[in-house]
C-alpha positions as CSV (number, residue, x, y, z in Angstrom):
1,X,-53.4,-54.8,82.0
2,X,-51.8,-53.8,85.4
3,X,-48.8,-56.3,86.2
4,X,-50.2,-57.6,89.7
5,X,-48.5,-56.5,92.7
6,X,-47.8,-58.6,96.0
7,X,-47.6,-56.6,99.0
8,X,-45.0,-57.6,101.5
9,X,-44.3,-56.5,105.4
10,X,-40.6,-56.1,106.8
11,X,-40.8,-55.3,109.5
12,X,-43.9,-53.5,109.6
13,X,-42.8,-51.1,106.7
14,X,-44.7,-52.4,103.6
15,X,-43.2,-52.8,99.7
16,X,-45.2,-53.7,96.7
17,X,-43.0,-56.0,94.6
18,X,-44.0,-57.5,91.4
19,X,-44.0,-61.2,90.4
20,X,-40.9,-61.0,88.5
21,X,-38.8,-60.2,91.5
22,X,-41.5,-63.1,93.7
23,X,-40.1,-65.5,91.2
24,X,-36.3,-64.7,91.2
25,X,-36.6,-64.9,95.0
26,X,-38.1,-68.3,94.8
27,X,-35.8,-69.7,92.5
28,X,-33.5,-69.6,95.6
29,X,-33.5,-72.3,97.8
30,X,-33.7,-69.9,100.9
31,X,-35.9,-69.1,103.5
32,X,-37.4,-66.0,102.3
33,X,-38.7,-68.6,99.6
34,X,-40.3,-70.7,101.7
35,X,-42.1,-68.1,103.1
36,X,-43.4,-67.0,99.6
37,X,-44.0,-70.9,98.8
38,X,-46.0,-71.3,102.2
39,X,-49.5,-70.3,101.7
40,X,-50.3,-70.0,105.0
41,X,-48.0,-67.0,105.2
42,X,-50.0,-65.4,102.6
43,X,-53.3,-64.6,104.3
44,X,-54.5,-61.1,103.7
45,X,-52.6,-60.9,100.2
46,X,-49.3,-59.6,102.5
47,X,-46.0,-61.9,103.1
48,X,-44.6,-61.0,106.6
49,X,-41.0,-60.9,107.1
50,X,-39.1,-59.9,110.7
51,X,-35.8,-58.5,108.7
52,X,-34.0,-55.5,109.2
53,X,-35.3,-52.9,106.7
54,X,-32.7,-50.9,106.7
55,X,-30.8,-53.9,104.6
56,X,-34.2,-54.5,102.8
57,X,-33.6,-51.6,100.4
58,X,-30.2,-52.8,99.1
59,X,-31.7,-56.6,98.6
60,X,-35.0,-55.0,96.7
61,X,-32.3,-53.1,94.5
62,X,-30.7,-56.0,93.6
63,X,-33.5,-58.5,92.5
64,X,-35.0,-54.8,90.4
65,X,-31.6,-55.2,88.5
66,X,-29.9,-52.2,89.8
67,X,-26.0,-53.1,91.9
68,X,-26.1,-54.9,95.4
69,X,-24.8,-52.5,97.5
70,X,-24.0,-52.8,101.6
71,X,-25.4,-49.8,103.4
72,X,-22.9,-47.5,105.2
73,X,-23.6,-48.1,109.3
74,X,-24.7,-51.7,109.2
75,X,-22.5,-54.2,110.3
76,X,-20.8,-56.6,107.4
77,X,-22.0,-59.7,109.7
78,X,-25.7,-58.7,109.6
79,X,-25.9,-58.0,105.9
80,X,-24.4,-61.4,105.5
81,X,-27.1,-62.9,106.8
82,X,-29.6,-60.8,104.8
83,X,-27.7,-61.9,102.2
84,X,-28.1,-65.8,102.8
85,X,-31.5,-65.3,104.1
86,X,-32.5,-63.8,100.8
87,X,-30.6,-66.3,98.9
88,X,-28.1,-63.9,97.4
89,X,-24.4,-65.1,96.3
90,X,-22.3,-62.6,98.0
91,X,-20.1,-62.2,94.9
92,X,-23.1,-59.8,93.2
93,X,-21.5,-57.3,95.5
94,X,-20.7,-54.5,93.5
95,X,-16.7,-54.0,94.0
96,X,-16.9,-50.8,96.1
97,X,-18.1,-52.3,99.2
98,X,-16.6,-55.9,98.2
99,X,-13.5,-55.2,100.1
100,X,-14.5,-54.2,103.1
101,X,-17.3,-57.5,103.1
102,X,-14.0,-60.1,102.0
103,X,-11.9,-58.2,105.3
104,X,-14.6,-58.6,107.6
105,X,-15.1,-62.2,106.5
106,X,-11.6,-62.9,106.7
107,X,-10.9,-61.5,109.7
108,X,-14.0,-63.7,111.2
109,X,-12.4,-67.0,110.3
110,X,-9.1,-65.8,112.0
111,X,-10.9,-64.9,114.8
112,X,-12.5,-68.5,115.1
113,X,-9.0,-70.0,116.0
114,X,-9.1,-67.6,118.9
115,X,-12.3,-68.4,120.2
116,X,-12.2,-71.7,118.8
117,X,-9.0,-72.3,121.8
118,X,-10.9,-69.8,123.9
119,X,-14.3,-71.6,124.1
120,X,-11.8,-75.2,124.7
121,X,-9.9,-73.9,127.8
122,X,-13.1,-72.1,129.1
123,X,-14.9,-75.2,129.0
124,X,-11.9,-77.3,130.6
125,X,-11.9,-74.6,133.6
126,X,-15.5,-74.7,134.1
127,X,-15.5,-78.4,134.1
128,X,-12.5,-78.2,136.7
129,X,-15.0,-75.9,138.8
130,X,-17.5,-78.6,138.7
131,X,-15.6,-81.4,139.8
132,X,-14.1,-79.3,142.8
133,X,-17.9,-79.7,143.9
134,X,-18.4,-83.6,143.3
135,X,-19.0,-86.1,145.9
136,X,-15.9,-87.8,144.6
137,X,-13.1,-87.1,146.8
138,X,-10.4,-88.0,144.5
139,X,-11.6,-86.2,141.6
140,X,-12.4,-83.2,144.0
141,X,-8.4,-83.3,144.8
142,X,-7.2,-83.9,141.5
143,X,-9.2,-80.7,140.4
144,X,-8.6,-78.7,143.2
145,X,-4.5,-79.6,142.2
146,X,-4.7,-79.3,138.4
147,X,-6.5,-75.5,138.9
148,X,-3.4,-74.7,140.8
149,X,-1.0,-75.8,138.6
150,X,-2.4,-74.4,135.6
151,X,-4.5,-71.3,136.6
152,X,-2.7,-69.0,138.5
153,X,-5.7,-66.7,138.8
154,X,-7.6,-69.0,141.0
155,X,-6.2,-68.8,144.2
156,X,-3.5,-68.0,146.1
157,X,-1.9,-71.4,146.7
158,X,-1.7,-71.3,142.5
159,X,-0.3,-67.9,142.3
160,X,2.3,-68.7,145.2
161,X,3.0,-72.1,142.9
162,X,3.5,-70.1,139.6
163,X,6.2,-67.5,141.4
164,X,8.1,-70.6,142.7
165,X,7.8,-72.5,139.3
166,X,9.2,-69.5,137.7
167,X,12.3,-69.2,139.8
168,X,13.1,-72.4,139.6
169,X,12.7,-72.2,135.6
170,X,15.1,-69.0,136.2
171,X,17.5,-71.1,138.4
172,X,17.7,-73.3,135.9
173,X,18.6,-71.4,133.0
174,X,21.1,-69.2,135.0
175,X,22.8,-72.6,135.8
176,X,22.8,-73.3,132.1
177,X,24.3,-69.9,131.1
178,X,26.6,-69.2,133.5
179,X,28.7,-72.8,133.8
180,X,29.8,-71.6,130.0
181,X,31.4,-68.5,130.8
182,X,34.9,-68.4,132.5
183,X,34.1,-66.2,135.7
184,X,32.0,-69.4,136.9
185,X,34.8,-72.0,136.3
186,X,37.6,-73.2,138.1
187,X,40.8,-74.9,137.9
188,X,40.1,-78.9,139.5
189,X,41.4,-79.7,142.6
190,X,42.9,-83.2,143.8
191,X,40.3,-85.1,144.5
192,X,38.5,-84.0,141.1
193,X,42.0,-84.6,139.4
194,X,42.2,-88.6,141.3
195,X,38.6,-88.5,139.4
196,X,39.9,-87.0,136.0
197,X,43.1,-89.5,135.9
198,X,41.8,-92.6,137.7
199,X,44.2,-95.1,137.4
200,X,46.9,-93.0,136.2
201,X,46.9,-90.4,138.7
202,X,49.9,-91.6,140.7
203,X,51.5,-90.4,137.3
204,X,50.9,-86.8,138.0
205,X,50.4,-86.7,142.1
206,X,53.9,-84.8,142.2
207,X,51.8,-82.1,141.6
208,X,50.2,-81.8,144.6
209,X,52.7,-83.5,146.7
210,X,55.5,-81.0,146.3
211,X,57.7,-83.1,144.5
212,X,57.3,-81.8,141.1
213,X,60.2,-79.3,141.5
214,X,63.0,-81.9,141.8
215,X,61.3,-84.3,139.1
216,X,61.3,-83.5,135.8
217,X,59.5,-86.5,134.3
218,X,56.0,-85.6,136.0
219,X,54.0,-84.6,132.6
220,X,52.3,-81.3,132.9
221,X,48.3,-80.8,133.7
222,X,45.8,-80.2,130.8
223,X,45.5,-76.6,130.9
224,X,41.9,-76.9,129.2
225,X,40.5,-79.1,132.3
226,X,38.3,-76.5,134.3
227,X,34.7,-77.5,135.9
228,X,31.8,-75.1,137.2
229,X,31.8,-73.5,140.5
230,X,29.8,-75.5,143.2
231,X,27.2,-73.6,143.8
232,X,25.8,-74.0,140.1
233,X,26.2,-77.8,141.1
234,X,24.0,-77.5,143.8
235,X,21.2,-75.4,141.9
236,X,21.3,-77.7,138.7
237,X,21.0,-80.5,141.6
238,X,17.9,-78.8,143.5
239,X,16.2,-77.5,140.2
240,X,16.1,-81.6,139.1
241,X,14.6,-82.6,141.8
242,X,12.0,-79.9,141.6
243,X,11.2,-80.5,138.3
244,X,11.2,-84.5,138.9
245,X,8.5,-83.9,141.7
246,X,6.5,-81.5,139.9
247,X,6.2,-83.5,136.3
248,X,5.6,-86.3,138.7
249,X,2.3,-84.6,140.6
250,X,1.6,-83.1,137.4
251,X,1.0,-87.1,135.8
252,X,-1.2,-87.8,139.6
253,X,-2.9,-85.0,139.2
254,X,-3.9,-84.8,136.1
255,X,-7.8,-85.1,135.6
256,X,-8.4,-86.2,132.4
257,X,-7.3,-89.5,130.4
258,X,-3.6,-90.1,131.2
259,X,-3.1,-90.4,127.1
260,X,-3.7,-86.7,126.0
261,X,-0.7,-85.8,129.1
262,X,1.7,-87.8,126.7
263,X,-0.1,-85.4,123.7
264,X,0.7,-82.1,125.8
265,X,3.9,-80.0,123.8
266,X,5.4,-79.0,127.4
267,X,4.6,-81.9,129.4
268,X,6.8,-83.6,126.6
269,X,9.9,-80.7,127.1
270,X,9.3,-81.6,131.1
271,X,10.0,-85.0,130.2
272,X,13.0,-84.7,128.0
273,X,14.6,-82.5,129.8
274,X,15.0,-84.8,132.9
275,X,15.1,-87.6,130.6
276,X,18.8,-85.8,129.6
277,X,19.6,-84.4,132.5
278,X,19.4,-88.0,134.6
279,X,21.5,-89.3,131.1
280,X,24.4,-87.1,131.7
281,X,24.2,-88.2,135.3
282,X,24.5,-91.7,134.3
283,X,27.2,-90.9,131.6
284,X,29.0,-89.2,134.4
285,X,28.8,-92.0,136.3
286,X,30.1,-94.1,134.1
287,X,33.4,-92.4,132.5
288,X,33.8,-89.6,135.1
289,X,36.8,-88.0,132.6
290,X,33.5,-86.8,130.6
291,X,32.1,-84.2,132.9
292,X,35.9,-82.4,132.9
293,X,36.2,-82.0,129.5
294,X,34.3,-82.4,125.5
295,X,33.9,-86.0,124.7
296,X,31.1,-87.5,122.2
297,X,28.5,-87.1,125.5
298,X,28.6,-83.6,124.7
299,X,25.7,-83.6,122.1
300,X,23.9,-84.6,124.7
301,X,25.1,-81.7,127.0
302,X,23.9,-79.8,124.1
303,X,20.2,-80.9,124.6
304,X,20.1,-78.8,127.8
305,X,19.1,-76.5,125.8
306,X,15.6,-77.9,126.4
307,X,15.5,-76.1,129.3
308,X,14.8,-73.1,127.8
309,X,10.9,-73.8,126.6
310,X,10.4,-74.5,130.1
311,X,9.7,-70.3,129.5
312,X,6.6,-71.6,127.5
313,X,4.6,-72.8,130.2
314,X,5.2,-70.0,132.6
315,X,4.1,-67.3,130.0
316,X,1.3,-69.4,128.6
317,X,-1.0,-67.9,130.6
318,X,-0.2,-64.2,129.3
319,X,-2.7,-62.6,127.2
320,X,0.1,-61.0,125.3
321,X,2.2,-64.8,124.2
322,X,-1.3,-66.7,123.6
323,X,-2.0,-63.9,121.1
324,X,1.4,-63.8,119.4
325,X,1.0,-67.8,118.7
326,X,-2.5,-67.0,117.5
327,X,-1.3,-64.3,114.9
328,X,1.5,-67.1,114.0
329,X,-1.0,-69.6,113.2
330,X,-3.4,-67.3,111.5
331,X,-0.6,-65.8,109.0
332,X,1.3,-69.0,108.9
333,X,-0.1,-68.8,104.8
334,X,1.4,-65.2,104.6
335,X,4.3,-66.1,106.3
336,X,5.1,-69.3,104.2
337,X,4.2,-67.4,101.1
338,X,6.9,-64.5,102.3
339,X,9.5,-67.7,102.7
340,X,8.4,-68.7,99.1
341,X,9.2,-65.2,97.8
342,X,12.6,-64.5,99.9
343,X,13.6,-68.1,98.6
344,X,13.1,-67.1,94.7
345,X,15.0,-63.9,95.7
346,X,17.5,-65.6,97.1
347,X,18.3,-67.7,94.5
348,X,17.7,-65.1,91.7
349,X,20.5,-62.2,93.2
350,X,22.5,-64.5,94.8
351,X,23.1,-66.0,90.9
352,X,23.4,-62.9,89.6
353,X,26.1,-61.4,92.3
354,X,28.5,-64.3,91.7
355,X,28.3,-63.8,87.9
356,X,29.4,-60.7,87.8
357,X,32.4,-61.0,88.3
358,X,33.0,-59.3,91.9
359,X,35.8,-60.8,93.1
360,X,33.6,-60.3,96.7
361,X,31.4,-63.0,96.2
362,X,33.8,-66.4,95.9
363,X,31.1,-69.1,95.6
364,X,27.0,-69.2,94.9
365,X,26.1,-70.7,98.5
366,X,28.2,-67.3,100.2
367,X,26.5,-65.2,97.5
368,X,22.8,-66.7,98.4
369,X,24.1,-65.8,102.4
370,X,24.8,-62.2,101.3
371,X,21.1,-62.2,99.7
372,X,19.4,-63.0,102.5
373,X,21.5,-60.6,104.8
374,X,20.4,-58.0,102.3
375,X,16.7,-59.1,101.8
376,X,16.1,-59.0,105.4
377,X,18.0,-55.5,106.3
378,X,20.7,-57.2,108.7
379,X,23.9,-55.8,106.7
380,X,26.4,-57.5,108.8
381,X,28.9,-56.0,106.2
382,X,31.3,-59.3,105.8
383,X,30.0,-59.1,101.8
384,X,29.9,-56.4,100.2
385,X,30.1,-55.9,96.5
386,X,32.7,-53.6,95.0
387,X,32.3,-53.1,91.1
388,X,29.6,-51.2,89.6
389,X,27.2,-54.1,88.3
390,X,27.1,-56.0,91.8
391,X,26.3,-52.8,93.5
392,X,23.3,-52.4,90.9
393,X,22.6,-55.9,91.9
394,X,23.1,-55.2,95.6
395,X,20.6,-52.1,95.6
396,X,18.1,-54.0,93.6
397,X,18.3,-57.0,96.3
398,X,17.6,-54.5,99.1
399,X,14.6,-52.5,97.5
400,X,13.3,-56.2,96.3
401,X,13.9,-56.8,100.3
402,X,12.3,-53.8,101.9
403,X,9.2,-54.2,99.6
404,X,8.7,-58.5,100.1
405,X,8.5,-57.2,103.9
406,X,6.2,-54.2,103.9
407,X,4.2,-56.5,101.8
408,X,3.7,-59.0,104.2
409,X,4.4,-58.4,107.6
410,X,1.2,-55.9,108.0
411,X,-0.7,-58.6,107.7
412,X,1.0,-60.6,110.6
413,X,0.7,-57.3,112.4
414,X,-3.0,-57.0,111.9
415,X,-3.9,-60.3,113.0
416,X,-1.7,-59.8,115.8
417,X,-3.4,-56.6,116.7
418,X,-7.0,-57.9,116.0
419,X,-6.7,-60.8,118.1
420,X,-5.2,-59.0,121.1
421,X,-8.5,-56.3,121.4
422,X,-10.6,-59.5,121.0
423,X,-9.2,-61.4,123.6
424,X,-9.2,-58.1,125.9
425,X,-13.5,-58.2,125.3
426,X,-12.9,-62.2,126.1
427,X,-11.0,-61.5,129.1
428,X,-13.2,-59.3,130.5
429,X,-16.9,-61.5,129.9
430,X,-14.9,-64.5,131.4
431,X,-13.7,-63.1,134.5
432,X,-17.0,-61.6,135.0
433,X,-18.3,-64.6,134.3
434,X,-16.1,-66.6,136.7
435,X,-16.6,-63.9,139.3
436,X,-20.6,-64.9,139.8
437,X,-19.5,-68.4,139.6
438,X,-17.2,-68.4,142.9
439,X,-19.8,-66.2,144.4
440,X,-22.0,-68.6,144.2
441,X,-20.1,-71.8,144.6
442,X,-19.6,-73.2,148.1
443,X,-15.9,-74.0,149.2
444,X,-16.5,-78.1,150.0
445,X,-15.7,-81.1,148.5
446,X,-18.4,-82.8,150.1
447,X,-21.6,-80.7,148.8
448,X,-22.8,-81.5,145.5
449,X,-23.8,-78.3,142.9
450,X,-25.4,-78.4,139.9
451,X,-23.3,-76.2,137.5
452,X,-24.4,-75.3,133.9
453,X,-21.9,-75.7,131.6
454,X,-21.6,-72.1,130.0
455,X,-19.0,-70.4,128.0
456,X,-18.5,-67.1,128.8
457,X,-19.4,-65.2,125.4
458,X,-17.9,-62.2,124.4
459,X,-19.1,-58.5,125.0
């Protein structure tokens, strides 16, 4: 007797599939088994199903028996669906085309930290918009402010704020720089000397009285007292009070709860920064000896340094910088599984070159510096091994080196690469976006308009 055949439409294309491959496909708690389970789908003896029949054929092959294949032209995302639609594990896939399905899936959940971030900031600026628009006066200034010190796209007020943000960031790491080298110091002069000495100055005032030559007993200057020139002074002076103002509008203007500006990375830098810059002040202020030459205030001198990620929030807005910290956080398993590997290696050659008796290599700890320097492909040269078993070592650390790093790096490079076309399509679909917004969008604080809160999608 003829095995009875169920007819089914994808698509409009018809199949004739047999109960056999009916039952594996309701064995599945998926939808295409609902359908076959819901009788009112089955009028007219045919099961209608609005799938792409293109995939159809590779799915039919499958539940026949024969390998799951994904058809050549079809996106990967699609025939996932087909796949989950169908109820079909995607591990069937036969181990040609499982590559390219495992790269495409990976490189979707990288992708979702982009537009994860994308979708957050999209929705913050579009709620900014809004609020420019409310009745509330306040709130209408406190966007207004906040769009112009965080989008320098929006206008020209917040493009002339980000120029004059970044050259007082500039300023301010010049100052830094140049007070430690010797073209921008000086030798004191007597009133900084009355402020060096204090009480003892009267001690050493021949100096600058003249009578020095026909005394002998006046002890000498310290020849390692210099302070910066006074211009530096005055910018180190002018570039605080800038950045007091401005973290202090930032905290009036900022439009959401006050807690998540305590939460924000370079708020926090903003903070400490003054926070040691008004410390040294004070310690100044109260030993004034300190500011001529080291004493134990210097570690904090040393948190200056601080100054430097105020760099982060003027390039924070580049495409190119939001990518790289992207591809960070997407390969940070790649990358801690490189520092795992160089870490072994490390250890391992670094053993072996002191062990072998090169004279070179005096302890373990300088023979585990020489690894890495090798690893990596610095080759400063201060180690170098000088008998024939520590150079075998040496060549089998560098090869062990080059190969750790072609290894793993690609993949940082990938996502680095992947994420900066993606954010290009972005980019582009939010300006766009944006664009028919302001077009639309009176300029008054007083008007209310009704704004749908949409996230631009990508092309």
């Amino acid at each position: 007797m003829e095995e009875k055949r169920i007819e089914i439409d994808v698509n409009g294309q018809k199949f004739k599939i047999s109960q056999d491959i009916v039952g594996k496909i309701t064995l599945s708690d998926c939808e295409a088994s609902k359908i076959f389970l819901d009788k009112k789908s089955t009028e007219d003896n045919v099961v209608y199903f609005e799938r792409n029949t293109g995939l159809f054929g590779s799915i039919l092959c499958y539940y026949q028996g024969r390998t799951l294949h994904m058809p050549s032209g079809f996106c990967p995302g699609e025939f996932k669906d087909e796949l989950k639609f169908w109820g079909i594990d995607p591990k069937h896939l036969s181990k040609c085309c499982m590559g390219q399905f495992i790269t495409f899936c990976d490189d979707q959940d990288v992708l979702q930290i982009l537009e994860n971030d994308q979708i957050k900031k999209e929705n913050n600026k579009t709620e900014l918009i809004t609020r420019k628009d409310s009745k509330g006066r306040w709130k209408c200034i406190q966007a207004k402010g906040w769009l112009v010190l965080e989008e320098p796209s929006t206008s020209i007020p917040a493009k002339v704020y980000f120029f004059t943000s970044a050259l007082f960031v500039l300023a301010s790491i010049f100052g830094l720089v140049c007070q430690t080298h010797p073209s921008f110091r000086r030798k004191l002069i007597q009133s900084e000397w009355e402020e060096y000495f204090g009480d003892d100055f009267e001690a050493y005032k021949g100096h600058f009285d003249g009578s020095n030559n026909a005394n002998t007993t006046i002890p000498p200057l310290p020849e390692m007292v210099s302070t910066k020139l006074d211009f530096l002074y005055y910018i180190e002076f002018i570039t605080v009070a800038y950045f007091t103002i401005e973290i202090i509008t930032r905290f009036v203007l900022f439009p959401y709860k006050y807690k998540r500006f305590f939460f924000d990375f370079l708020n926090l830098v903003d903070i400490f920064s003054l926070v040691v810059m008004f410390s040294i002040y004070f310690a100044n202020l109260a030993n004034p000896k300190d500011k001529y030459e080291k004493s134990i205030f210097d570690i904090i001198h040393c948190l200056q340094i601080v100054r430097i990620f105020r760099l982060f929030r003027l390039v924070k807005n580049f495409t190119g910088f939001r990518v790289l910290m992207y591809a960070v956080r997407a390969s940070g398993f790649e990358v801690l599984l490189m520092s795992m590997f160089l870490v072994v290696a490390m250890l391992m050659f670094g053993a072996f070159a002191f062990f072998s008796g090169d004279t070179a290599f005096p302890s373990i700890p300088d023979s585990f510096w020489w690894a890495v320097v090798t690893m990596t492909t610095v080759g400063y040269g201060d180690m170098v091994p000088t008998i024939g078993l520590s150079k075998c070592i040496g060549g089998l650390c560098a090869i062990t080196g080059v190969c750790l790093l072609a290894v793993i790096i690609p993949i940082f490079v990938n996502n680095f690469v992947m994420f900066y076309n993606y954010s290009k399509v972005w980019r582009t679909a939010s300006e766009n976006y944006y664009a028919n917004v302001s077009k639309t969008r009176p300029n008054s604080c007083h008007k209310t308009v009704q704004h749908t809160k949409v996230t631009p999608q990508p092309i």
